[in-house]
NUMAR-923990 format. One record per residue: x, y, z of N, C-alpha, C in turn; residue in one letter. Coordinates in steps of 0.02 Angstrom, whole numbers, plus 50000, padded with zeros to 5 digits. Layout:
<recs>
XYZXYZXYZA...
</recs>
This chain:
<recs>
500424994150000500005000050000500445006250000X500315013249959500755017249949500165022249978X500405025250012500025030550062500445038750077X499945043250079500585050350074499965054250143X500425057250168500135062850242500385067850187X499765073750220500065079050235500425082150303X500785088450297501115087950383501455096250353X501255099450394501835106450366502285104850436X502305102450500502455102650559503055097550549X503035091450553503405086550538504145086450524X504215091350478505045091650464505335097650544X504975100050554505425103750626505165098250669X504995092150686505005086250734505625082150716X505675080850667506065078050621506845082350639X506955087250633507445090750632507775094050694X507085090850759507305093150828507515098950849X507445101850910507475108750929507005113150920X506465112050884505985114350879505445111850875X504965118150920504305115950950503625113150908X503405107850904502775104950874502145104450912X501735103650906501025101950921501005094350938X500685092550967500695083750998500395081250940X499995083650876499775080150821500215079350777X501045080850775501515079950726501855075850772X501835075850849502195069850882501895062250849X501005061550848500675056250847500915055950770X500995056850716501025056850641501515055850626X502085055650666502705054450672502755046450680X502455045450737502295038750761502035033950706X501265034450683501055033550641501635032750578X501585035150551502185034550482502605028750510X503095030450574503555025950593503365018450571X502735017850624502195011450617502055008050547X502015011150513501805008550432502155008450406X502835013750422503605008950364503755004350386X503845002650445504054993750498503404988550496X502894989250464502464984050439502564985050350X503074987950316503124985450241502574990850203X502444995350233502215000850180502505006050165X502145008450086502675012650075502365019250081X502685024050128502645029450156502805036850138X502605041350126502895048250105502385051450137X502805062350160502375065750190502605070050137X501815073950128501915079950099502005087150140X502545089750115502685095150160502985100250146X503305106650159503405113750135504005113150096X504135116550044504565118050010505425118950032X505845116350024506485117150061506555113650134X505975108850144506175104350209506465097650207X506745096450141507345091250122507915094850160X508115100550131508765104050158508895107050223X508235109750258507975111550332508115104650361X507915097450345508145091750396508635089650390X508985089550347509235084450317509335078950322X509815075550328509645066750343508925063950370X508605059350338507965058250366507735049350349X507505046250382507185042850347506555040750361X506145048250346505405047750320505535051950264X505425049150221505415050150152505095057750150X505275064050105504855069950106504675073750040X503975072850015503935078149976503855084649964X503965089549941503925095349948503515100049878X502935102549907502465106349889502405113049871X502555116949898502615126649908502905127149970X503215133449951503255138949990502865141950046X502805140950102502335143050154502095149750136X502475154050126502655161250119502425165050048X502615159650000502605162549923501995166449932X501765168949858501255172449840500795178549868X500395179949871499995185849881499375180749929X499425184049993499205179550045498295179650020X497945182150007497295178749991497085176949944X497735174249901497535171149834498065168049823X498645165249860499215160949848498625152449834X498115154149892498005147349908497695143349848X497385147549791496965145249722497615144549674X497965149649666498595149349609499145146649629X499225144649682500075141749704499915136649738X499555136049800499665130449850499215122249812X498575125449796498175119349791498435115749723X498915119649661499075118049606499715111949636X499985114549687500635113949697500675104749725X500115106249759499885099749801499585094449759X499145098349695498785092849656499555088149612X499995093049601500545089549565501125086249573X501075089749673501505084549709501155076549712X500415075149730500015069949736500005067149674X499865069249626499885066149569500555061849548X500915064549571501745062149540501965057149588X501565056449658501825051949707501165044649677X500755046249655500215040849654500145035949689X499975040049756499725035649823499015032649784X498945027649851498245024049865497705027249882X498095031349961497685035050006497865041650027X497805046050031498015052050048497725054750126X498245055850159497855056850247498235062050271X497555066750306497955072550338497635073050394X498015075950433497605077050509497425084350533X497005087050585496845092650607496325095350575X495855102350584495685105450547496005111550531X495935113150459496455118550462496385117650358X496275123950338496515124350260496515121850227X497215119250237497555114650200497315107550198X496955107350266496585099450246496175100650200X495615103750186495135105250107495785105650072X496325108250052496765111650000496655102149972X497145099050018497225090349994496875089349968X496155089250012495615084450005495175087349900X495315092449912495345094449853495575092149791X496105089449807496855088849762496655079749752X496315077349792496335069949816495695069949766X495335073049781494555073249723494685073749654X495115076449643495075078249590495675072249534X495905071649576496415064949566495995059449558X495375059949590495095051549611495565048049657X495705048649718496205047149771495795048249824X495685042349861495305041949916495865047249992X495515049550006495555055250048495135051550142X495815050950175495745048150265495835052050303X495335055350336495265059750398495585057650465X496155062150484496265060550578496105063450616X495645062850649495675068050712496005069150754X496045074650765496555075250814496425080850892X495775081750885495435083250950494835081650942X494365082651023493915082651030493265087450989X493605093550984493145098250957493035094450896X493395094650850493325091450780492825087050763X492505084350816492025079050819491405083350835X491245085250886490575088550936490635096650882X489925101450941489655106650899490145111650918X490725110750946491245116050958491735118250891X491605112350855492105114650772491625120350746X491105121750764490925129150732490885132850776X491395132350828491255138750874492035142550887X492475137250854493255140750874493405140950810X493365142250748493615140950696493345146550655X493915148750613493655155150561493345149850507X492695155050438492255153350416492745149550359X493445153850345493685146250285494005142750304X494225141350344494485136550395493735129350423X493445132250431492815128550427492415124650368X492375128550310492315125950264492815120950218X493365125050238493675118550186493895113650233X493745111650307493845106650335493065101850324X492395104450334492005102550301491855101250251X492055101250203492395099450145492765091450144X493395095550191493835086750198493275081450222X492895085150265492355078650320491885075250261X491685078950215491055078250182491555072450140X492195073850104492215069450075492655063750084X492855064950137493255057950158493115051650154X493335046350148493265040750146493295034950199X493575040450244493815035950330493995040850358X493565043150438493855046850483494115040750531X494785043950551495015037650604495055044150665X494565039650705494565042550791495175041250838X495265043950873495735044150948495505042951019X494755044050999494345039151073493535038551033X493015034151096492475032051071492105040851096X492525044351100491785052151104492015051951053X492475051951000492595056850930492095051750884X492185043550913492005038850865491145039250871X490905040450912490265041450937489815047250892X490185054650923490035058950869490025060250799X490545057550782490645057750692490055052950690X490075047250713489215042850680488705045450670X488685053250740487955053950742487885059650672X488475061650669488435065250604488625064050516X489045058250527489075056050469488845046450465X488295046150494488105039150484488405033850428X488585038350370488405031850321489265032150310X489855032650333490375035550350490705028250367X491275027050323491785022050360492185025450418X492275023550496492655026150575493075020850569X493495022950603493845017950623494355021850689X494275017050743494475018950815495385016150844X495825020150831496455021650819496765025050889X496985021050970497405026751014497935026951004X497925032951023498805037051006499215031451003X499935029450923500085026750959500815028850988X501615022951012501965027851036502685023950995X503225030950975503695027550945504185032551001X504685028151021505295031351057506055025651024X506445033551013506945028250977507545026351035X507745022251053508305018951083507895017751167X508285015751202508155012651265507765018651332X507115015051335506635021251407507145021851445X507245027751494507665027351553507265023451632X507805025251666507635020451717506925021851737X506485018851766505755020751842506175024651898X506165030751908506365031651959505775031252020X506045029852067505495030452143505265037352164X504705035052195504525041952216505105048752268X505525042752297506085047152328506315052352294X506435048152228506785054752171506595059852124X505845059352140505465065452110505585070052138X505505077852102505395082052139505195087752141X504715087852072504275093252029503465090052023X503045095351981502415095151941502695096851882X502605091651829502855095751765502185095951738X502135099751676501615103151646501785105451585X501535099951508501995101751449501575103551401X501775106351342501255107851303501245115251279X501245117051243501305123751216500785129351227X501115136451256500485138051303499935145051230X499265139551229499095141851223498175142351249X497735146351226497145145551244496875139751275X496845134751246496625127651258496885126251298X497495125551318497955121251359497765127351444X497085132151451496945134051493497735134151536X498095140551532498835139651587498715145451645X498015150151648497655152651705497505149851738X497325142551735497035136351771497785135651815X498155133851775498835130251805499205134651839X499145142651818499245148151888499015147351963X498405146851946497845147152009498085141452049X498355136752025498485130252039499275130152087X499565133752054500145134652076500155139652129X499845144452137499875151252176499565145552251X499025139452251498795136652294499245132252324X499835130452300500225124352322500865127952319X501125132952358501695138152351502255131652386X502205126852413502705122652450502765117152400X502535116952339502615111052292502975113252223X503335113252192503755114452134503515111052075X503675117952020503135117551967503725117451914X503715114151859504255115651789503765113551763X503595120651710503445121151637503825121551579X503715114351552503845112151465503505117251400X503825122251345503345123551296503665131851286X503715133751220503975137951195503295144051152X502795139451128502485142151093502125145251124X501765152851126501335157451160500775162051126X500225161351124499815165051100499195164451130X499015170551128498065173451161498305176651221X497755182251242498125187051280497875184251352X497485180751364497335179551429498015171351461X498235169551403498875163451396499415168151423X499635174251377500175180251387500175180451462X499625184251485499595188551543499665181951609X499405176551602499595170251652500365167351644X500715169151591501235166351568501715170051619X501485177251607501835184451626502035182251701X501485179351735500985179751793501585173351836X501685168051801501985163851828502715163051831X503195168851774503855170851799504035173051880X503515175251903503335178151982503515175152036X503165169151996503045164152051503735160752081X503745158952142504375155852190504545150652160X503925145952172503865138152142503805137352068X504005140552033503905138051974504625140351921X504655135351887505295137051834504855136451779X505035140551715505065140651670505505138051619X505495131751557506105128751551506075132051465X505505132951453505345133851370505525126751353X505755125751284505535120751239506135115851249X505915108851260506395101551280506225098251220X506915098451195506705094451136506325085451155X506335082751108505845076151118506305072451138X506825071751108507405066251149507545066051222X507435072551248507555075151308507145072051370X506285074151343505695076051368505465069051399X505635062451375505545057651447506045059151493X506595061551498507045063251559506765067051590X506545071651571506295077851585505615075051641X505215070351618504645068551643504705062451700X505365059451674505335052151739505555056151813X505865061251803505985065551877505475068651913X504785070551882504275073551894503945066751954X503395069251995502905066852020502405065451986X502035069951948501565069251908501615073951834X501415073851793501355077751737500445081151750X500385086451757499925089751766499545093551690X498925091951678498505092451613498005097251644X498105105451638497485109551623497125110351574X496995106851496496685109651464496075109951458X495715113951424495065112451426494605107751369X495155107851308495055100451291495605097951248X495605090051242496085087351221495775083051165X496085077551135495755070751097496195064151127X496835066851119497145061451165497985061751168X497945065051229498665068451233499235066751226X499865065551158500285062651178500775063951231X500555069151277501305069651334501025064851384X500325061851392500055056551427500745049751397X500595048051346500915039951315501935042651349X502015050451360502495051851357502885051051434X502165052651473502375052051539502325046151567X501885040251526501735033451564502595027951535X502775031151475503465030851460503965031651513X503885037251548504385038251591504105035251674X503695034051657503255029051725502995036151760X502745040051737502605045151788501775045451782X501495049351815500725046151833500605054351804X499865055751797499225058351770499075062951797X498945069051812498495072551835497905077051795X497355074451799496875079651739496165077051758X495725081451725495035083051730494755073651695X494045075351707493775068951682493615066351602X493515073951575493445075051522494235074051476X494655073751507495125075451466495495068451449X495255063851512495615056351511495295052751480X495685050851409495235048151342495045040951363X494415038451333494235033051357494105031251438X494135032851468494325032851538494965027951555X495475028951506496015024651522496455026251576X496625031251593497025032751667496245032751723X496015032451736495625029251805495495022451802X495305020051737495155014151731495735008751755X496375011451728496965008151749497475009651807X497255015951850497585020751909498055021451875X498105025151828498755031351802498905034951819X498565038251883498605045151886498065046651950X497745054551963497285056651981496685057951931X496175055751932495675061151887495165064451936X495025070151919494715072851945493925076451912X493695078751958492845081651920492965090551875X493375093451915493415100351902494205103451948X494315109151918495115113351936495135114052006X494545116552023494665115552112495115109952131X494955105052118495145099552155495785096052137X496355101352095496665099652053497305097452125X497185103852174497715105952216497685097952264X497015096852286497315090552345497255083452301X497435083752249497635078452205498215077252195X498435083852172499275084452170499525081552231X499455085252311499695083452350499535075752364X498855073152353498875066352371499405060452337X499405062052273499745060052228500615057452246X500845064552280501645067752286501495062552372X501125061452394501225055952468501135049552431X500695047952410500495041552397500765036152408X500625031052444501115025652478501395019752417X500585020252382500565017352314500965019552263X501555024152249501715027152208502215024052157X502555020452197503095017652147502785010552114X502205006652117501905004152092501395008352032X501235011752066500895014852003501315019151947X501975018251971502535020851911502685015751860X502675009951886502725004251850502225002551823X501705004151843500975001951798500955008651745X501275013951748501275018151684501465013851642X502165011351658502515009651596502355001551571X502074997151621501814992451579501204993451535X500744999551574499885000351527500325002951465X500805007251457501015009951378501355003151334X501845000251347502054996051321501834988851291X501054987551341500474984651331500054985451282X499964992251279499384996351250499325000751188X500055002951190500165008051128500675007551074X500905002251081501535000451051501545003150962X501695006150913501715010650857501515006650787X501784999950805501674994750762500914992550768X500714989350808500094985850840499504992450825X499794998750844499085004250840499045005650778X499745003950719499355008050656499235001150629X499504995450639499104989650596498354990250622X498154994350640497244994750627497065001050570X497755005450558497475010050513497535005350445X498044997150409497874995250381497454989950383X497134985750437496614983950426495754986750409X496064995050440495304998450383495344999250319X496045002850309496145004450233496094997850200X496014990650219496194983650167495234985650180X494924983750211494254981550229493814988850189X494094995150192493925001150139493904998750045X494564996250070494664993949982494144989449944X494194982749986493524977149990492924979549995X492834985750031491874989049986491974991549945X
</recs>
């Protein structure tokens, strides 16, 4: 099977040192997964990110210029031409992009018009429920509705995304896909709870990732030590909490750990702490049960109910209750067992190979209707 992503993100994951979104961590993975089961793999991606990575082996094609053209009309005369002739010349099977955003219609476009079946990822919660028309500009909306209308397979990240897309696209091939996880060379040690000695908190601060929450949070537990993971910053109420937490006693600021780093970074922690207000399915979760470190987050946010179901962590009902979780958590007698049950539920559960051989048992069972 010859299969092509889109990804503008990918080559700065690829090229390390610079900051990505957890949906170019998971796509990363993915890809990994399907060249080590014998498929053949390519991402489509920005212009000059052969020479921006260099050495690679995920194969990369290159499309446009991020930048080129005259910004409200590059996207008809440059980008979507650019993409129909990168796709055409690769003559995939399937063409799959993730997020909402543009450029997914730009593909899905390019895939139509090719006759090239076109595979939806989700990659949050909103994307599914009535919140995709409430955060999203009107072409940004449409040409992701667009991708939805004509896809051929949305693949979910939990049973709310798989649930909702049914109720809206009934007659719709789903297919139910968790994160999965690729780490290259040997996990580091489990350390014990002796040797923790933070809350880490990763993720790039923006709106969503609510980091007013994780102030309030911190300003309440002034005797507990806070390190924040994440470089990227935008929205002014993100700014002004960002501003807000240089202040603070307990808290370091580390900015951006690259990925090689970031299980070290996390097996020293007590817990990895999740304010957002919504997720689909977090990879710094698969990242911290990697480093055996346990959970802290809302109910809504723990996909599937797999960290309570399996004691990963704390879950909780609401932010109040974020503070005597933490602390229960940082005593817990249970702790160094439940460090070890991180890392067996991931290695059990998510392994990169095992999660995308279900993205080709849909695409074989797609083909067969």
């Amino acid at each position: 099977m010859r299969l092509l992503f889109f990804d503008m993100q990918l080559p700065y994951l690829l090229k390390g040192g610079s900051p990505t979104g957890g949906a170019a961590v998971r796509q990363y993975a993915i890809v990994k997964g399907l060249k080590e089961l014998d498929q053949e793999v390519g991402v489509l991606t920005f212009k000059g990110a052969k020479d921006f990575v260099g050495e690679s082996d995920i194969e990369l094609l290159e499309c446009y210029d991020q930048k080129a053209g005259m910004k409200n009309l590059r996207v008809f005369y440059l980008q979507i031409p650019a993409i129909y002739r990168a796709i055409k010349a690769y003559k995939p099977d399937y063409i799959l992009t993730k997020a909402v955003a543009l450029t997914t219609g730009m593909t899905a476009f390019a895939g139509k018009l090719l006759n090239i079946p076109f595979i939806y990822l989700a990659t949050s919660n909103k994307d599914a429920d009535e919140r995709f028309d409430e955060v999203f500009n009107s072409s940004v909306k449409w040409s992701s509705r667009f991708a939805l209308n004509y896809a051929k397979m949305i693949i979910c990240q939990n049973h709310y995304q798989y649930e909702n897309f049914q109720k809206r696209y009934p007659h719709k091939k789903l297919s139910l896909m968790h994160n999965p996880f690729y780490y290259q060379g040997e996990l580091p040690e489990i350390l014990p709870q002796s040797e923790r000695g933070y809350i880490a908190w990763v993720a790039n601060f923006s709106d969503v990732k609510n980091v007013p929450a994780a102030l309030t949070i911190v300003k309440k537990l002034p005797e507990v030590q806070f390190k924040f993971a994440g470089s990227v910053k935008w929205g002014k109420a993100t700014l002004e909490a960002y501003e807000e937490l240089k202040q603070c006693p307990n808290v370091e600021l580390l900015g951006h750990i690259d990925r090689k780093n970031i299980i070290g970074f996390l097996s020293k922690a007590y817990a990895i702490m999740n304010t957002s207000h919504l997720e689909g399915f977090s990879n710094t979760f698969l990242e911290a049960f990697a480093a055996g470190t346990p959970v802290v987050t809302r109910e809504e946010i723990d996909p599937d109910d797999l960290i309570a179901t399996n004691n990963l962590g704390k879950i909780i009902k609401n932010y109040d209750e974020f503070p005597e979780a933490i602390c229960s958590l940082i005593n817990d007698p249970g702790f160094d067992d439940m460090a070890i049950r991180c890392r067996n539920y991931l290695m059990n559960n998510h392994d990169h190979k095992v999660q995308t051989q279900k993205i080709i048992d849909s695409l074989n069972e797609l083909s067969i209707n």
